[in-house]
C-alpha positions as CSV (number, residue, x, y, z in Angstrom):
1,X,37.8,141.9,51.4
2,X,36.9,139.1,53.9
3,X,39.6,136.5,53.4
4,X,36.8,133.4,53.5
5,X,35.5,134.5,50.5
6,X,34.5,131.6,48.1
7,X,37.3,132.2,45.0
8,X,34.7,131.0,42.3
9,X,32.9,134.1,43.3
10,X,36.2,136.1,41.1
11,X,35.8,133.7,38.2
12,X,32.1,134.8,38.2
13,X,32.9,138.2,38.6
14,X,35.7,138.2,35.6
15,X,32.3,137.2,33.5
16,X,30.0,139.6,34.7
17,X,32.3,142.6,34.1
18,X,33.7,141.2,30.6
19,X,29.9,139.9,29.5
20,X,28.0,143.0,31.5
21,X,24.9,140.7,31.6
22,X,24.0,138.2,34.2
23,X,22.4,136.0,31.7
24,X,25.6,135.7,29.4
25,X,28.0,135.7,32.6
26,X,25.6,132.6,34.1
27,X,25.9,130.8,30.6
28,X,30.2,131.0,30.3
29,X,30.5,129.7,33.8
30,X,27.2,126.8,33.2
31,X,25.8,128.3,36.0
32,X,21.8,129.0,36.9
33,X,20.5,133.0,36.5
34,X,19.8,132.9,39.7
35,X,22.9,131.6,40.9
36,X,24.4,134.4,39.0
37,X,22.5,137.2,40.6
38,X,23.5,135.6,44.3
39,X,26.8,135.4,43.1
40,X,26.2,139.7,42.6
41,X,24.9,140.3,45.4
42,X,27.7,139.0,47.7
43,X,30.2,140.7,45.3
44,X,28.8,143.8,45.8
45,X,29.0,142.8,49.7
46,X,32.3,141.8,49.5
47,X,33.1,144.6,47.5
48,X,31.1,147.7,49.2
49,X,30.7,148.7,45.8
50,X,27.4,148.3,43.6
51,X,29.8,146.9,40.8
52,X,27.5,146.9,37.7
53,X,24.6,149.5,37.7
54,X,21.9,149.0,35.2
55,X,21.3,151.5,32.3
56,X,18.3,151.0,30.1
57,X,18.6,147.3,29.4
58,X,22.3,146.8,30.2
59,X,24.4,147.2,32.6
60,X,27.6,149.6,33.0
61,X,30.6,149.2,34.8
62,X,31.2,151.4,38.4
63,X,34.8,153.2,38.6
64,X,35.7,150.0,40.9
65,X,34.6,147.6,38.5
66,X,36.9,148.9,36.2
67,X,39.8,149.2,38.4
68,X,38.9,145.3,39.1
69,X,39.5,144.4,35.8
70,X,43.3,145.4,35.3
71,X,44.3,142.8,38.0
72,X,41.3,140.3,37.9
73,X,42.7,138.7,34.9
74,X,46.4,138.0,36.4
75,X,45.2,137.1,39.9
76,X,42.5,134.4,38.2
77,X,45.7,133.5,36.4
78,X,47.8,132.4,39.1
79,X,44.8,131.0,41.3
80,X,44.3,128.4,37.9
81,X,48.2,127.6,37.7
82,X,47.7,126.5,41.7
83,X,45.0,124.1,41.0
84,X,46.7,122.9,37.4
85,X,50.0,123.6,37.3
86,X,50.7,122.0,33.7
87,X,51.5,124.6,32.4
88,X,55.4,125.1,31.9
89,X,57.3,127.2,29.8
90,X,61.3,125.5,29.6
91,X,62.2,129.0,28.3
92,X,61.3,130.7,31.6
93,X,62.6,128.1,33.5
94,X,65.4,128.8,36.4
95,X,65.5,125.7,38.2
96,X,68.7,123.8,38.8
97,X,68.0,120.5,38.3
98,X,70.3,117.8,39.9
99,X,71.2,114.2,38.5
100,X,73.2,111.5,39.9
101,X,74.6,108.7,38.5
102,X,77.3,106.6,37.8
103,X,81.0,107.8,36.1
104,X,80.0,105.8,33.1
105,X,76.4,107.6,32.9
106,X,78.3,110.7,33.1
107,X,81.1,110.3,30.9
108,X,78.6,108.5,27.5
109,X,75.0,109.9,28.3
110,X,75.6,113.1,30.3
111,X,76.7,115.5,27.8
112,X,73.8,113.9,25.7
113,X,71.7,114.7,28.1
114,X,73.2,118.7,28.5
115,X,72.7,119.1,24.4
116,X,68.8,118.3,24.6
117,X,68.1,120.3,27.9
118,X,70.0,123.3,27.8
119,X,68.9,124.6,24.4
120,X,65.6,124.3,25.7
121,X,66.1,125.8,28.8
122,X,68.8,128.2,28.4
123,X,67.7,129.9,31.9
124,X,68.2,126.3,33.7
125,X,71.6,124.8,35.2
126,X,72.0,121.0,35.7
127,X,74.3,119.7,38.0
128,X,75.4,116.0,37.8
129,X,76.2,114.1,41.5
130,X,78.3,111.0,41.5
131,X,75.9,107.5,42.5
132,X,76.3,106.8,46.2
133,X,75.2,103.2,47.9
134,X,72.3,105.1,49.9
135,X,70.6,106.4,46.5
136,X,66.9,105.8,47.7
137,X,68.0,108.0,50.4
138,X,69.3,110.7,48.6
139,X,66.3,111.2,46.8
140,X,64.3,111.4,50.0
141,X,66.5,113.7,51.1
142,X,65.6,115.9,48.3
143,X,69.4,116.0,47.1
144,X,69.2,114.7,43.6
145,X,65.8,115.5,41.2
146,X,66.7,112.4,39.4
147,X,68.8,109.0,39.5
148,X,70.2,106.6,37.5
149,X,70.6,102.9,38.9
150,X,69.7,99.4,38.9
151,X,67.2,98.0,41.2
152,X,65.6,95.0,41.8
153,X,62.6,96.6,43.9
154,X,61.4,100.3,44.2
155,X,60.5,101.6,47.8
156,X,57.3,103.6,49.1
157,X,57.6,106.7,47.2
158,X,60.3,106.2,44.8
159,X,58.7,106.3,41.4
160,X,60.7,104.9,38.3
161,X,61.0,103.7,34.3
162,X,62.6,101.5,33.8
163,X,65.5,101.8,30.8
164,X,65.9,98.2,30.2
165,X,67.7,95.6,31.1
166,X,70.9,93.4,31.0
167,X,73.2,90.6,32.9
168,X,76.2,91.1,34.7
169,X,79.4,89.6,33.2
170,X,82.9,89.1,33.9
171,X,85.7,90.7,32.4
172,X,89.0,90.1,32.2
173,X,92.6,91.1,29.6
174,X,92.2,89.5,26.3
175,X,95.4,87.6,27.3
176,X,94.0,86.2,30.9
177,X,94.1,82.6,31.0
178,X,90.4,82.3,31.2
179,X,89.9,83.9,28.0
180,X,90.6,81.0,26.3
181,X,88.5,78.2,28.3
182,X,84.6,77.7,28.1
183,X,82.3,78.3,30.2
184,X,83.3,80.3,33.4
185,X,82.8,78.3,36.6
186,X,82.3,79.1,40.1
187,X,86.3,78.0,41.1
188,X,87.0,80.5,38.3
189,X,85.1,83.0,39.3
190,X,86.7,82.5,43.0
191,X,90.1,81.5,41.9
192,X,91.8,85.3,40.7
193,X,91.3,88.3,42.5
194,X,88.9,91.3,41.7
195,X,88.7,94.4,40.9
196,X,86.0,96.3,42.8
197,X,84.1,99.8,41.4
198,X,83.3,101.3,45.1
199,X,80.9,103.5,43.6
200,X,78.9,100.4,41.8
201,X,77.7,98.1,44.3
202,X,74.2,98.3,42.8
203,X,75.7,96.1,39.7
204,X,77.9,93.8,41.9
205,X,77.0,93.4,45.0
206,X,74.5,90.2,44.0
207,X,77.4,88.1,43.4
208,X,78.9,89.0,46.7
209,X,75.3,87.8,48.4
210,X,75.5,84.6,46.3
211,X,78.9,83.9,47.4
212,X,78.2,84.9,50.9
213,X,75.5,82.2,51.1
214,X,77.7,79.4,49.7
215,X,80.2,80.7,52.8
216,X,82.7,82.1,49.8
217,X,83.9,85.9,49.3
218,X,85.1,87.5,46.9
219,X,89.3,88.5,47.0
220,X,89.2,91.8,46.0
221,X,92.3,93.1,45.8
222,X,92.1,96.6,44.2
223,X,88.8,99.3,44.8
224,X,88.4,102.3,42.2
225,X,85.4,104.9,42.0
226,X,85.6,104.8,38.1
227,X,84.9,102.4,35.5
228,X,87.8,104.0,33.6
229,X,90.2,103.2,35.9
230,X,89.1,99.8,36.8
231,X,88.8,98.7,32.9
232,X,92.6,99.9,32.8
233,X,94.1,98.2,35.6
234,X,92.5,94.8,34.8
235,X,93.4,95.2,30.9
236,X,97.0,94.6,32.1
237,X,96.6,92.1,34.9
238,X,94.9,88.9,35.8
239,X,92.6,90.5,37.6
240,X,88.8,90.0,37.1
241,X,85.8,91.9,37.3
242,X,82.5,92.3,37.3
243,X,80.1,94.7,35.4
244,X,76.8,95.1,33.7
245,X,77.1,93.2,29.8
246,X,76.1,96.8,28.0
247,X,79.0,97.9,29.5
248,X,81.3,95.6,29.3
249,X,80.8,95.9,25.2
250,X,81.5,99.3,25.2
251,X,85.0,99.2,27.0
252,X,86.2,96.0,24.6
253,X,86.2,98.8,21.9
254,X,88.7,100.6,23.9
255,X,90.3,98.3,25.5
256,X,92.1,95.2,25.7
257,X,89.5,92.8,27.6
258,X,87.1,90.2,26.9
259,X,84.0,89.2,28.7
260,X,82.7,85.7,29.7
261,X,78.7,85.4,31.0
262,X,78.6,84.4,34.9
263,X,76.3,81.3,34.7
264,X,76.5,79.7,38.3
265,X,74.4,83.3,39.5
266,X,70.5,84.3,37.8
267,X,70.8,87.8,38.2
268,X,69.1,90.5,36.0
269,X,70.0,93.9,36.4
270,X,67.2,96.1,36.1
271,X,67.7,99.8,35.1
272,X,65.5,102.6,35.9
273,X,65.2,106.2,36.2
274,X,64.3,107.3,39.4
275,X,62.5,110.3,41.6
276,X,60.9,110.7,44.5
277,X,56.6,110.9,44.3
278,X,56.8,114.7,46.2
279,X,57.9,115.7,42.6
280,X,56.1,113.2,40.6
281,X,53.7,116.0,39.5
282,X,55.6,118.6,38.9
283,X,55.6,119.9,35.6
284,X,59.4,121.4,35.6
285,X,60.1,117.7,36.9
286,X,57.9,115.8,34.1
287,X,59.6,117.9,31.7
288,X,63.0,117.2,32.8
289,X,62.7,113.7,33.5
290,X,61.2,113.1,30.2
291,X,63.5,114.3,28.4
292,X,66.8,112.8,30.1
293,X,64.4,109.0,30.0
294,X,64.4,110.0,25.7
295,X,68.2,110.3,26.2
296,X,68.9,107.2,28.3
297,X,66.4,104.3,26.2
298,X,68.1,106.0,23.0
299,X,71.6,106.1,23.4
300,X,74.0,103.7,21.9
301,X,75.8,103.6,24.7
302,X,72.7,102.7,26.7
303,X,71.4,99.2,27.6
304,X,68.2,99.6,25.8
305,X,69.8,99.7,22.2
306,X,71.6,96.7,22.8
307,X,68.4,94.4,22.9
308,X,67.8,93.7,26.3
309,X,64.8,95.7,27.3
């Protein structure tokens, strides 16, 4: 078969040999008669095969015809899921999908995230990646499906949702000698020395620019990759430091700390959920990223349930 032949010229042949009448066949597809009977006549050209042969007022099927018909069905199948690919079955699905984020994410929302997917998807494996400082980068790269991070502007090609949103705050032990005073000021702030979460700078490193401009810096003394760690170590020190509210909440149930608003910075941290546009389309993405969204906005460890979307 030549290989410039017009496609729609298979989806007319599925009708003509299911219908065996040109009329019926032109009327499925909205198509003239006579568009119909062209359509024949280069099938049989294509074909070197008279493919229907009229008997009395009908038409009957040629061996080849009928041959056609146990693969027509499939191929049509596959050429439709090219053009409109929405079609996705979770069940079937063998994709790995990967998600990065930070320790927090993957210690409160992660395994929320595992208990919706995988149940679905039993075929599918997710794989969780630890939030680096070049995230946009990482999803150009085509490492990560999926991220979660705060950002105050999305590039070309980085599609998001946003989860909601929050303010940073500063956190100290519940015995620190700030916990007791009002309103925390910029000496404050600069005064004791910091604790830094190295693999968080999207939800401190405004405070570092602020300072930077007012020719300050901040004296961090001790750098952790995990908010864990961090909450501990400043929990029994005088050390100060600096996190998004929603979380800062959630660790005074577990440990000693308080937190104080930073009022001498305006600075909204903005959460989204982020991908890259090549995938924006794709239903095993949509599916995915839908689902791990539902997880994000709902869970009460989230920022969303605590009011400030």
């Amino acid at each position: 078969m030549d290989q410039n032949v017009n496609l729609n010229l298979l989806f007319s042949l599925k009708a003509l040999l299911e219908t065996r009448n040109l009329t019926h066949a032109a009327n499925r597809l909205g198509l003239a008669q006579s568009a119909m009977s062209r359509h024949l006549v280069q099938l049989r050209n294509e074909f070197k095969d008279p493919l229907l042969v009229r008997e009395g007022s009908s038409y009957i099927l040629t061996e080849r015809a009928k041959s056609l018909r146990v693969d027509l069905d499939a191929l049509l199948l596959n050429i439709s899921k090219i053009y409109d690919p929405s079609e996705f079955n979770p069940a079937l699905c063998e994709r790995i999908f990967t998600f990065a984020g930070s320790d927090y994410l993957a210690e409160y929302m992660f395994p929320d995230i595992v208990d919706r997917v995988l149940p679905l998807a039993s075929k599918a494996n997710i794989s969780f990646l630890s939030w680096r400082a070049n995230h946009f980068k990482i999803l150009v790269d085509e490492e990560v499906d999926l991220m979660g991070a705060i950002a105050d502007q999305l590039p070309e090609n980085i599609y998001g949702k946003s989860v909601g949103q929050d303010r940073p705050v500063c956190v100290m032990a519940a015995n620190h000698p700030l916990a007791e005073q009002g309103e925390l000021t910029l000496n404050d702030y600069s005064h004791f020395q910091h604790v830094h979460i190295s693999g968080a700078s999207d939800k401190d490193g405004f405070v570092d620019n602020y300072l930077s401009r007012a020719g300050m810096k901040r004296n961090i003394r001790i750098e952790t990759p995990y908010y864990v760690s961090a909450l501990s170590i400043v929990a029994r020190s005088q050390l100060l430091l600096t996190i998004p509210e929603h979380m800062a909440a959630k660790f005074m149930l577990q440990f000693p700390v308080c937190f104080k608003p930073i009022p001498f910075v305006d600075h909204v941290n903005q959460y989204w959920l982020l991908w890259h546009g090549r995938v924006d389309k794709d239903p095993a993405h949509r599916w995915f990223r839908e689902h791990v969204f539902d997880v994000l906005y709902h869970s009460i460890h989230g920022v969303a349930q605590r009011g400030g979307n």
